[in-house]
C-alpha positions as CSV (number, residue, x, y, z in Angstrom):
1,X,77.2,-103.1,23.5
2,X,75.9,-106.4,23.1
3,X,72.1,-105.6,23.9
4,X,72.1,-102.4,21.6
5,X,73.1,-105.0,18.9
6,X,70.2,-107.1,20.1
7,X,67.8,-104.0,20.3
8,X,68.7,-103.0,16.8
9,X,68.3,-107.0,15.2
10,X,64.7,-107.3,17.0
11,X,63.4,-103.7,15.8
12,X,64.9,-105.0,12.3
13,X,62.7,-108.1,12.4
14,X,59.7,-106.3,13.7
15,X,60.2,-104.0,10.7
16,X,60.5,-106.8,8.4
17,X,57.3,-108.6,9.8
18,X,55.0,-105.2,9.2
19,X,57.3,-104.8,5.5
20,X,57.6,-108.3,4.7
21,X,58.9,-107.6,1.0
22,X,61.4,-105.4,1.7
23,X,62.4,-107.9,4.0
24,X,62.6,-110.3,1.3
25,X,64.7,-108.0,-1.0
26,X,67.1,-106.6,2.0
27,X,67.4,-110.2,2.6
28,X,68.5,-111.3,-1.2
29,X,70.7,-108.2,-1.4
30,X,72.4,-109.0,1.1
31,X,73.2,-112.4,0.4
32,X,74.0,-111.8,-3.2
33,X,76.7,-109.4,-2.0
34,X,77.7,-111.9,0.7
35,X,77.9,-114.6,-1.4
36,X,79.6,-113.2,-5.0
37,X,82.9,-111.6,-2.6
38,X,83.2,-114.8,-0.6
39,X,83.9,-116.7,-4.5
40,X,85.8,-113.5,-5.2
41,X,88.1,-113.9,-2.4
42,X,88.3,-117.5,-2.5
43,X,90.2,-116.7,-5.9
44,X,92.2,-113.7,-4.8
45,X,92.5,-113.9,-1.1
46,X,91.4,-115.6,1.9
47,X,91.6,-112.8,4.1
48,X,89.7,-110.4,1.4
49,X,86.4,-111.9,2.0
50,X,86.5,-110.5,5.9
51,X,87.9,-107.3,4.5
52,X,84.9,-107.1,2.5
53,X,82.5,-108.4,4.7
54,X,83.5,-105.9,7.6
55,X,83.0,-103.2,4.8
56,X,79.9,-103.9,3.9
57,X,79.0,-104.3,8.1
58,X,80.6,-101.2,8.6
59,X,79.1,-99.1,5.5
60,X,75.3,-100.2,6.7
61,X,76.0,-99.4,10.0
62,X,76.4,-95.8,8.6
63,X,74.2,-95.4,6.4
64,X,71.6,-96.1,9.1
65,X,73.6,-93.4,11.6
66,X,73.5,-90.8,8.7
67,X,69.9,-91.0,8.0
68,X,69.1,-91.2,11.5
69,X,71.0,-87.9,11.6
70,X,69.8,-86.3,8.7
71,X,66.0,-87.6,10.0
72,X,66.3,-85.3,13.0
73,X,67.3,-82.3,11.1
């Protein structure tokens, strides 16, 4: 499990290398989202910010799956 993890984080950075602006914004984006839950948790909850953050793991993991579904049809 660990080195399909690893397989999909180096084919991520060779993407970014070729893209390197999109890189830049996927980047940002993600860190803006990271970054405004973890203050919004610190006010609410402590345990909301790894709610969040395993939803937000969880929902690009498939979104990837689904368009590398819907890419083969």
């Amino acid at each position: 499990m660990m080195n399909l993890i690893r397989v999909f984080f180096l084919r991520d950075i060779a993407i970014g290398r070729a893209l390197k602006f999109h890189f830049l914004l996927q980047t940002a984006d993600g860190l803006a989202k990271v970054s405004i839950f973890y203050f919004i948790g610190r006010h609410l909850d402590p345990d909301y910010f790894a709610f969040v953050f395993a939803g937000i793991i969880f929902g690009r993991f498939f979104h990837f799956f689904s368009s590398v579904f819907t890419d083969f049809l």
